[in-house]
C-alpha positions as a printed NumPy array, in Angstrom:
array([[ -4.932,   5.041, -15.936],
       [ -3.322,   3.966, -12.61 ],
       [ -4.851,   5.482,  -9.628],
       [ -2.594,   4.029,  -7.117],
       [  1.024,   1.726,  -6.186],
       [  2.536,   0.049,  -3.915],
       [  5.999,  -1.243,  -3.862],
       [  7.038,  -3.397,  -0.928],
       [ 10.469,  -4.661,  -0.806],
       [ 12.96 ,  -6.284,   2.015],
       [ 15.337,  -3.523,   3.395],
       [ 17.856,  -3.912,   5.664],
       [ 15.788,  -7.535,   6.86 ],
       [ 12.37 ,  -6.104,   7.141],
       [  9.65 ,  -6.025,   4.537],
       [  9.3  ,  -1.984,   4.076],
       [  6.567,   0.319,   1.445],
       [  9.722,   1.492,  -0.822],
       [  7.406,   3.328,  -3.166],
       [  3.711,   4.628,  -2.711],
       [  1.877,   6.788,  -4.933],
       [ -2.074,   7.196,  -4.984],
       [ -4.488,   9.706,  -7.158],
       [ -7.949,  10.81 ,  -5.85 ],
       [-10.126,   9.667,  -4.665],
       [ -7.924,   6.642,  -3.538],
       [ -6.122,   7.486,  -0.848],
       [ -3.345,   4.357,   0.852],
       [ -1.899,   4.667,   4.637],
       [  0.67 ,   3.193,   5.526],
       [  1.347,   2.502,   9.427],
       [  4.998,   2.357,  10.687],
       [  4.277,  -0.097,  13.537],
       [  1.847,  -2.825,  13.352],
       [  3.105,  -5.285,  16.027],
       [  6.199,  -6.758,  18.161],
       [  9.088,  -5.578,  16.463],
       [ 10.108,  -9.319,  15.295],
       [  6.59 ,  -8.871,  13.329],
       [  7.561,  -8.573,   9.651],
       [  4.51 ,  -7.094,   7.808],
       [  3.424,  -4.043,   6.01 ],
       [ -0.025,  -2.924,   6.635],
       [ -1.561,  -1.052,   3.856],
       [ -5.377,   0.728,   4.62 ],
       [ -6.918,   1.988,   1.369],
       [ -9.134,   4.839,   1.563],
       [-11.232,   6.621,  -0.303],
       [-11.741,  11.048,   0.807],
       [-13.994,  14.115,  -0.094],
       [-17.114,  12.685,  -1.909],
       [-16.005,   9.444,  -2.259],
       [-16.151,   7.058,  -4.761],
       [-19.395,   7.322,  -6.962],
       [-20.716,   5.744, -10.119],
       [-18.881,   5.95 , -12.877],
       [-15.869,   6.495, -10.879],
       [-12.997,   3.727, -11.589],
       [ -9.376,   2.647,  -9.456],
       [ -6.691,   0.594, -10.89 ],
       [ -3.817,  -0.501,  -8.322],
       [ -0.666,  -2.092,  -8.756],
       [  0.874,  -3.765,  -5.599],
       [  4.182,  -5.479,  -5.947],
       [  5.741,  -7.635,  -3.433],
       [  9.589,  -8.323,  -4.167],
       [ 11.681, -11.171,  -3.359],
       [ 12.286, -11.585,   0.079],
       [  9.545, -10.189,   1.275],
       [  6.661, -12.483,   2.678],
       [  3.629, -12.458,   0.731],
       [ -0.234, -13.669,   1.834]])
């Protein structure tokens, strides 16, 4: 089962999270200014809340980067 995604896709000439969906106990943030505004990046923090994650406990995530949009 998917506990989390992240779609990141160029819009209007800057790389922008166009889709973002997580499930406990992930948890993503997404900040709306990480730099200079000629700094094209999207900076995504994943986070875990309430008890945490713990044995047993599993996470699946599905980042996509489209075209146009740099990649690391």
């Amino acid at each position: 089962m998917e506990t989390g995604k992240v779609v990141v896709e160029r819009v209007g000439g800057k790389s922008t999270a166009t889709h973002c969906y997580s499930k406990y106990p992930l948890k993503f943030i997404i900040r709306s200014k990480v730099g200079p505004s000629q700094t094209d990046a999207v900076w995504i923090y994943t986070i875990t809340y309430g008890g945490g994650i713990v044995s047993g406990d599993s996470t699946k995530c599905d980042i996509s980067v489209g075209d146009g949009a740099p990649q690391c």
